[in-house]
N, C-alpha and C positions, 0 to 999 in steps of 0.2 A: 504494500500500500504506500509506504513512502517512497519505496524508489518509482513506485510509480508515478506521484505526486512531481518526485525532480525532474522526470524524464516529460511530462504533461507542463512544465513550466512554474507549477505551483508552487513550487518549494526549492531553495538552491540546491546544489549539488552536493556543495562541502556538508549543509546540514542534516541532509538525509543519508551519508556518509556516518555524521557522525551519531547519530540515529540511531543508525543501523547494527553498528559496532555497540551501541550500549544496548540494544536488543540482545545480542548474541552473548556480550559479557554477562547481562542478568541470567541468561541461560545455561553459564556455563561453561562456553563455546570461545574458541577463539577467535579476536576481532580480525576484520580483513583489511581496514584502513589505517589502525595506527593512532585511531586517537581518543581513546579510553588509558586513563593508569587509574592507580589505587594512591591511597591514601594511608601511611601508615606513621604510628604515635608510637615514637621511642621513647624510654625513661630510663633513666642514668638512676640505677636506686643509690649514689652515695651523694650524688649533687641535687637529686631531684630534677634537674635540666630536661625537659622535653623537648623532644626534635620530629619536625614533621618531615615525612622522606616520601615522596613521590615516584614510583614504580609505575615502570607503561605496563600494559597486562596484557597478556601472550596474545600473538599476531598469528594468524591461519601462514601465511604465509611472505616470508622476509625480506624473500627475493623479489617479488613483485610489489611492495607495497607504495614506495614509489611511483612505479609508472600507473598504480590503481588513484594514488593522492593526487597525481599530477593532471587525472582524467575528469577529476571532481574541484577542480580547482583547492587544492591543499596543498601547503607549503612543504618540501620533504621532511622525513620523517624525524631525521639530523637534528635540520631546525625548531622545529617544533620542541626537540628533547631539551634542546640548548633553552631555548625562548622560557618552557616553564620547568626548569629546574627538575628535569622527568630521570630519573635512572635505570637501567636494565632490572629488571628483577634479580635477584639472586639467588 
């Protein structure tokens, strides 16, 4: 329904990109665009210092995500990591 939306003019491309990918992440599944991560709360137990760490969440596939970002008007994937402070998962 939303890619159908983008492709119908309704709705841009990048947003139903990104849509689409948090459909799949609620599912389970891995995203196909690149731009869903997590959110996660470190605690240091002797300082108490919390730290929020930013992790992209697993990609269908890595090789092509790029030329999939670059087709929906999305910035590469690189950038985007740089831009919100995103880290590989570990």
């Amino acid at each position: 329904m939303i890619i159908k939306a983008a492709k119908n003019g309704q709705l841009d491309e990048d947003l139903a990109a990104m849509y689409h990918d948090r459909y799949l992440m609620h599912r389970g599944l891995p995203q196909i665009y690149g731009s869903q991560f997590l959110i996660k709360t470190l605690k240091d137990s002797v300082t108490e210092k919390v730290e929020k760490i930013f992790e992209l969440y697993k990609i269908k596939d890595t090789s092509k995500v790029d030329s999939l970002r670059r087709m929906v008007g999305m910035i590469p994937l690189k950038e985007y990591k740089r831009i919100n402070n995103i880290q590989e998962k570990k």
